[in-house]
N, C-alpha and C positions, 0 to 999 in steps of 0.2 A: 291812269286813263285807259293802258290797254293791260290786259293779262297780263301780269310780270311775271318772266321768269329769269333763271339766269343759267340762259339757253348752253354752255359747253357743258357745265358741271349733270347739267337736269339730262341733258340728251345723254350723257354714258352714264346715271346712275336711273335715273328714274324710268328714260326710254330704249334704252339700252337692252340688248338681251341681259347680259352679267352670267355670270355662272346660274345656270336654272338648275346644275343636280342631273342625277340620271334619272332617268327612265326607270318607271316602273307601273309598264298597263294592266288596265282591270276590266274585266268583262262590264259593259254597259247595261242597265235595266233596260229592255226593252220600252216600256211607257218614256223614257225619257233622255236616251240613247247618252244617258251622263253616266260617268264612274262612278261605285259602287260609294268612295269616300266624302261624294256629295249629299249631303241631306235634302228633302224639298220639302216643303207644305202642302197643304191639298186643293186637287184640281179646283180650279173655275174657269166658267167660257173665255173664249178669247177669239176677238175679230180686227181688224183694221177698224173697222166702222166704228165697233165698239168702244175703241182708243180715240177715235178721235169725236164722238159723244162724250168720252172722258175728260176730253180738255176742253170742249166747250163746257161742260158742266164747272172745271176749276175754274174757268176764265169769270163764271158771273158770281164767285165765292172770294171773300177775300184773301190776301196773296198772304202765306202761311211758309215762310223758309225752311229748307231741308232740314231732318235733325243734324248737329254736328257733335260727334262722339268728344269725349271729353278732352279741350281745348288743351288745357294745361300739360297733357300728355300730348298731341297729335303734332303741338307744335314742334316739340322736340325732334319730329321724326322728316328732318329733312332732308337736303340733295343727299349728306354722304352716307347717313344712317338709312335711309330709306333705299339705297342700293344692298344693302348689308340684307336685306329682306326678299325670300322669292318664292313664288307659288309652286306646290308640287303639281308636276307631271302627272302625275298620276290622280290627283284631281280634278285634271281638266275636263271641258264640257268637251264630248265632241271626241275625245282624244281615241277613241278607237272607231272612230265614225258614229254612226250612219255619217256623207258628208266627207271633204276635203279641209276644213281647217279646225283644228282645235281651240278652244276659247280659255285662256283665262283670265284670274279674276286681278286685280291690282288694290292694296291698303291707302287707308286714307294719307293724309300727311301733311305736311307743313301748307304745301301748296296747291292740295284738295283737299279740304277739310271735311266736305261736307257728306254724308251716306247717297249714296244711289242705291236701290234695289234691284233685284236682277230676279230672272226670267226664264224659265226654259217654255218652247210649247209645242203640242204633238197631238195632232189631231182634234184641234179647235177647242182644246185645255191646259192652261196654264199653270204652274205649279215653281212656285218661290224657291229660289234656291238659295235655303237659309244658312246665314254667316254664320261661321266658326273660324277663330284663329288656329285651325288645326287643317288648316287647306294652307296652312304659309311656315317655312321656314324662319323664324325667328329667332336669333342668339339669344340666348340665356339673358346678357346682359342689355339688351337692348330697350329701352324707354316702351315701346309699343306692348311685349310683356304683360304690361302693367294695365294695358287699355280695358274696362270689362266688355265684355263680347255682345252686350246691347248698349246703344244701337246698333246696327249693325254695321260695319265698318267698310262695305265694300266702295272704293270711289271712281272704280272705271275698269275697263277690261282691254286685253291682246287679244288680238286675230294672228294666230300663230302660220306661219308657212303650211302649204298644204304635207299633210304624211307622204304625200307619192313624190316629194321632191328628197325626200330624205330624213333624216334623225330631225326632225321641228323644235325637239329642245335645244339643239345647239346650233338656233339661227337667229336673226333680231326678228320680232315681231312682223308682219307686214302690214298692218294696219292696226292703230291704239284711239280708243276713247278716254279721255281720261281730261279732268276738271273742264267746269263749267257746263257748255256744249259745244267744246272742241274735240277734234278729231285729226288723224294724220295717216297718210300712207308714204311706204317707204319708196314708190317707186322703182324702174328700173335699173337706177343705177345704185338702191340700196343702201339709198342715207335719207333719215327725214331733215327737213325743214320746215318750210311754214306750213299752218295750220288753216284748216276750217271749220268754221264754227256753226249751230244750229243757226242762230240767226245774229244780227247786229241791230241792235235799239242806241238810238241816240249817238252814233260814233263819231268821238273825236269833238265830241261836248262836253262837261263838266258834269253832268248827269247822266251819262253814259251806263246800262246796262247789261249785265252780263246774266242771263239768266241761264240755268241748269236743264240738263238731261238728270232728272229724278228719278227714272226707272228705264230698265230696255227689255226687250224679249230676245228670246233669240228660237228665230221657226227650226224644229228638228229639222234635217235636209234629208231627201230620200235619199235611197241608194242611187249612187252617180252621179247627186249632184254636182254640178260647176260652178254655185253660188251659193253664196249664205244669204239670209233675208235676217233683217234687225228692225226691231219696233221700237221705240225711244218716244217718250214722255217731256217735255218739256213746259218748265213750271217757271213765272218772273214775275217782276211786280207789276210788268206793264203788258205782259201776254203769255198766252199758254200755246199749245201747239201739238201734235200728234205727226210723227216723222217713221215713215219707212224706208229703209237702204237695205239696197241690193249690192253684192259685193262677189265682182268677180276677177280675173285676172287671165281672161280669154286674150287678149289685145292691152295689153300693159296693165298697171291698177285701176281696177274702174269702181265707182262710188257710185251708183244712182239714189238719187235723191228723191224723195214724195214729203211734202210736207201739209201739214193741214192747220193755220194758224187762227187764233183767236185774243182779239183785243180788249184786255181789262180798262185800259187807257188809254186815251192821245198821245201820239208818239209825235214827234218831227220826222225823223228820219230811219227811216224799216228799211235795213239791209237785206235782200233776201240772196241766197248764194254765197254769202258772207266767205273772204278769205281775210287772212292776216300773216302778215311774215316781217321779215326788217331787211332794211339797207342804212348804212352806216354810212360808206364811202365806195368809190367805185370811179372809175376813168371819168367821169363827166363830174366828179362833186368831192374833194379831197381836203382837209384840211393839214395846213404845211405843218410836218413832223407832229401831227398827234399820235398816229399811231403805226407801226412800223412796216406792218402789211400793205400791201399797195391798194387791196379791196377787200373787203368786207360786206356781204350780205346775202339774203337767202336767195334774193331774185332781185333783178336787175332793170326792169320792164316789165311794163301792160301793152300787152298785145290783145286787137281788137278785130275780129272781122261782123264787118257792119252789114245790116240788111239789103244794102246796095252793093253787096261783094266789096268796099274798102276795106282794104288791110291796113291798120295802124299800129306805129310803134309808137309809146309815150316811154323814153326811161325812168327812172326812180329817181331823189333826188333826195335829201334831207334839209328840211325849209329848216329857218327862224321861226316861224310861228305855223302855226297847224295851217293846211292848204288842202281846200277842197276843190277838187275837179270832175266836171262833169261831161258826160260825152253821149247826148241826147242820141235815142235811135228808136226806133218803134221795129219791133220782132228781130232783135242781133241774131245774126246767127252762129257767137260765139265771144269767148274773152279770156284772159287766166292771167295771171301775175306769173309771169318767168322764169328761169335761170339760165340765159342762152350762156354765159360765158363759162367755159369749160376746159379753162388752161388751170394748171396747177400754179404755173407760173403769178400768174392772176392772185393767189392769195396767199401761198408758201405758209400753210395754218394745217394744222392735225384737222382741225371741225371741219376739213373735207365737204367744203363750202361750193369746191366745182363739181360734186356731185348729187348737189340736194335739187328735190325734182321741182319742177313746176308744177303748175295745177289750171288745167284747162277745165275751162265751165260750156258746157252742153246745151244750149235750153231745148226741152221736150215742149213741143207745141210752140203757138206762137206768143210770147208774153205783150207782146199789143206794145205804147205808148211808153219809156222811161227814158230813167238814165242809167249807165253805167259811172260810178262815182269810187272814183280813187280818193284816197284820204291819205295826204303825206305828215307826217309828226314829227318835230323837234326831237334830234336823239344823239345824246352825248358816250354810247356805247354799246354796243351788239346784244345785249343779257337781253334787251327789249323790243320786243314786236311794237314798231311801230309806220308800219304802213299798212291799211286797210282796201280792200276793193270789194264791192257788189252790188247788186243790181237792184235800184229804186224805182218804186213806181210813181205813176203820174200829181200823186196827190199824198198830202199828208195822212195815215191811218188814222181812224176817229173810236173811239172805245164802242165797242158789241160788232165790231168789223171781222167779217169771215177772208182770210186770203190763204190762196193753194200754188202752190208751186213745185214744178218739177225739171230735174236737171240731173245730167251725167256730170260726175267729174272725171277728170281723165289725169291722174297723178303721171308725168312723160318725164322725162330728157327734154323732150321740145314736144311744139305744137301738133297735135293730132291731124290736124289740119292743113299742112305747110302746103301754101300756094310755090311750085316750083319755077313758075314762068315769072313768077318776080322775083329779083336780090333782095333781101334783107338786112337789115341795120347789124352790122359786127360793134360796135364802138360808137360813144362820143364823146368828145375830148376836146376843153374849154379853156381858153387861153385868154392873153392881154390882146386886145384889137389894135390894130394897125401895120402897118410893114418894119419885118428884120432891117435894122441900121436905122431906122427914123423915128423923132418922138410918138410917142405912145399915146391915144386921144383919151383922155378924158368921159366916160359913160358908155366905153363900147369894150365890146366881148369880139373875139374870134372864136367860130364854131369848126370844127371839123367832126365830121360824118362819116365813117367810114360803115359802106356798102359791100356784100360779097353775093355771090349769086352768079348761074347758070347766062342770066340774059344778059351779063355785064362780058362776058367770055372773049368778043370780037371787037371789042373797044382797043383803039389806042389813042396813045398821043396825039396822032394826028386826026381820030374821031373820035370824040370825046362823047358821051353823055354828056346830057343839058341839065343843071339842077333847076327846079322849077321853085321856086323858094317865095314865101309870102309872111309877113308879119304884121300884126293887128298895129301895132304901133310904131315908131324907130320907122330907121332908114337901114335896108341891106345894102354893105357896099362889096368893093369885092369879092363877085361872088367865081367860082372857076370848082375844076373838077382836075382830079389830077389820079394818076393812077400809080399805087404803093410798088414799090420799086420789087421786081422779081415774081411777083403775085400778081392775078387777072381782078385783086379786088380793087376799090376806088373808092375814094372820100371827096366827099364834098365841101367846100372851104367858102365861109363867107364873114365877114363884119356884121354887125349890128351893133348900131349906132343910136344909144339910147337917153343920148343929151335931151334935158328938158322936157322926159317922158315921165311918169311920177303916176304908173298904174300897171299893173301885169300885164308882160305881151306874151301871146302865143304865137311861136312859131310852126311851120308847116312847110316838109322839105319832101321832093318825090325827084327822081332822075328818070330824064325823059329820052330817047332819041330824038332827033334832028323832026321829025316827023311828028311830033308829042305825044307817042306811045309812051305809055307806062313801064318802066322798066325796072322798078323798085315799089315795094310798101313803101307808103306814107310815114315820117317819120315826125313827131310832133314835139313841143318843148315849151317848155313854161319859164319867164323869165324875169325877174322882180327886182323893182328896184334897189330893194334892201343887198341884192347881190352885186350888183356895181357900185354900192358903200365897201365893200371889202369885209362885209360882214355877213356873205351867204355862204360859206364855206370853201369857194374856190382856192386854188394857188394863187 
């Protein structure tokens, strides 16, 4: 259903720097500011406009799949051999400017099979940057070898560290395109995790599609630039698309996004801002002695600021059966899947899980009428992305449909955006309902909520924060607020009582002063019957 990968092995062989080799620069052609051991083809015009005439012209031609270089080889060349393989330095685009980052190119493989073509362009002409397995280090003894060099084998490219931070070959990438029409920045703190993709068609249906970035450009940068600009082609059975990103690292990693889409078919459900990542388990959702880490996952929560300035927190969960949620809003003025939790202690795991970033989504202009639609997935082990978030609009797409969208991403530590006058959700952590020493009810949960924040600071005991608590169905009993012993944070504690309920309730929790000012984001929860069977993965 979603992208599989098997994300420890793939992130240090595939995404990984590895050993890239030394250095060895070469004077650039000026037409095409690439190293001399690049080959091109010859120019022809090249526009934005022009790209995306190009995809409406494939959108109304039928859908024709990438070529994929010869299978029986390609597949051989997976997580651990395909690390064994690494581009020269001194190939790269870019590598002695014009521009701050150098570009290289990445082989096909087990788990990008298919060709993309690539691009240089410099003054409104384009010029192919034709494959040769002689831009790659390859052992002697290794299966790829043996690949012939048509088609072309290229499946996705690095955005290397800028030259003015230091030696670029001996750093991990900071931004990678590579299978399908996914993408990833490494963030501040310098580990990837979850990804974003061109678009999402059908997610988390049975006919679910993945369609490709087929080609990209990449605009020559003048002298000075602070950004790269990226053209990308995208080709599927159900829609084609024309995408520009901007890529800078002025204010953390930033991605901005332009897309320009066209509809071969009826879609149901058109993801646009498309992310994906996984959660496994995590303080609010654990299964007893599966696995020995205490939490596992890329991000932990959807944080929402709504066009009426609400801030929500929804956390992550991993259902029994796929679970779609919706959070209606006309012009958001913001969203991103998480990873506030940032103790080591939290996962005690090498894949250095508390330092994978988030991904806040920007919108540019106002997108009118949708939802924001989180997609949680059944998932029995970390190797798999399976939580989805992005942004749908008012109506199903209908085939010969034009839609344009544009948006920053903002790869953080945390939200770009942190409202400081409210506390925010640290934890939530789900127990058996009812009181220490006395039987235990039958269809109800204990919630604890734990809050931290600036506005919580002058609380105590004896003046508590008010939790404001409300659920669509059930009964909240005991509800109280109590503050963590040593620390100015506080959790929120209540029941839910969900005898003879037999349909999903949504919770919604906010800590108010005595006065019922807001003192906290909104904190929100989804709670299904199937998990008070003993079969939604709690303790």
């Amino acid at each position: 259903m979603f992208f599989s990968l098997r994300r420890r092995d793939f992130v240090k062989g595939a995404l990984g720097a590895g050993v890239l080799g030394a250095s060895s620069t070469m004077k650039a052609p000026p037409a095409t500011a690439a190293t001399t051991l690049l080959k091109f083809g010859d120019p022809t015009p090249f526009s934005y406009d022009q790209l995306i005439a190009k995809a409406r012209d494939l959108s109304r031609a039928p859908y024709q799949a990438p070529p994929t270089p010869d299978p029986a080889i390609v597949q051989q060349n997976d997580v651990l051999p395909y690390g064994r393989i690494t581009y020269k330095p001194e190939a790269a685009l870019f590598a002695d400017g014009p521009g701050l980052y150098p570009i290289t190119f990445k082989l096909v493989g087990r788990y990008f099979p298919k060709s993309v073509r690539m691009n240089v362009v410099a003054e409104g002409q384009a010029r192919e940057i034709l494959y040769t397995p002689d831009y790659f280090n390859i052992p002697d003894d290794h299966p790829m070898k043996a690949l012939p060099s048509q088609p072309g084998a290229f499946a996705g490219f690095w955005v290397q560290d800028s030259r003015e931070s230091g030696d670029w070959t001996k750093t991990e990438p900071w931004a990678t395109w590579l299978g399908a029409s996914y993408w990833r920045a490494r963030g501040d703190l310098g580990q990837v995790g979850l990804s974003a993709r061109g678009i999402a068609v059908n997610t988390g249906d049975k006919d679910e599609e993945f369609p490709d970035f087929t080609q990209h450009w990449f605009e020559t940068p003048k002298s000075g630039d602070q950004q790269l600009t990226i053209y990308s082609l995208l080709d599927g059975p159900s829609i084609t698309g024309a995408y520009r990103f901007t890529l800078s690292q002025k204010d953390g990693d930033i991605v901005e996004v332009e897309k320009h889409l066209f509809l071969r078919q009826d879609v149901r459900r058109l993801g646009l801002s498309p992310m994906t990542s996984m959660f496994w388990m995590g303080e609010n959702y654990k299964r007893f002695q599966e696995d020995w880490r205490p939490e596992v996952h890329d991000s932990d929560g959807l944080e929402i600021w709504t066009s009426d300035n609400q801030r929500l927190w929804r956390p992550l969960a991993t259902p029994r059966r796929i679970v779609v949620s919706s959070f209606a809003d006309t012009g958001p003025k913001g969203f991103g899947l998480m990873q506030r939790d940032r103790n080591l202690e939290h996962y005690l795991d090498y894949a250095a899980y508390e330092r994978r970033p988030s991904l806040w989504i920007e919108p540019v202009g106002n997108w009118g009428q949708g939802t924001i639609q989180l997609v949680e997935i059944p998932t029995d082990d970390e190797i798999y992305d399976n939580i989805a978030c992005f942004w749908n609009g008012p109506a199903e797409p209908k085939a010969g449909a034009e839609i344009t969208a544009h948006y920053r991403q903002h790869w953080r530590a945390s939200s770009p955006v942190a409202d400081a006058s409210l506390a925010h959700v640290r934890a939530t952590r789900i127990g058996r309902g009812g009181e220490p020493g006395f039987p235990h009810p039958a269809g109800t949960k204990k919630f604890f909520v734990e809050f931290e924040g600036t506005p919580l600071a002058t609380f105590s005991q004896d003046k508590r924060p008010v939790p404001d608590i409300s659920a669509s169905a059930g009964k909240i009993d005991h509800a109280y607020t109590y503050q963590i012993p040593t620390t100015q944070r506080w959790a929120a504690i209540f029941d839910l009582d969900m005898r003879g309920v037999n349909e999903a309730v949504e919770l919604r929790l906010q800590l108010k002063d005595a006065g019922g000012k807001a003192l906290s984001e909104t904190w929100l929860y989804q709670v299904r019957p199937e998990d008070l069977a003993g079969q939604g993965g709690w303790l």
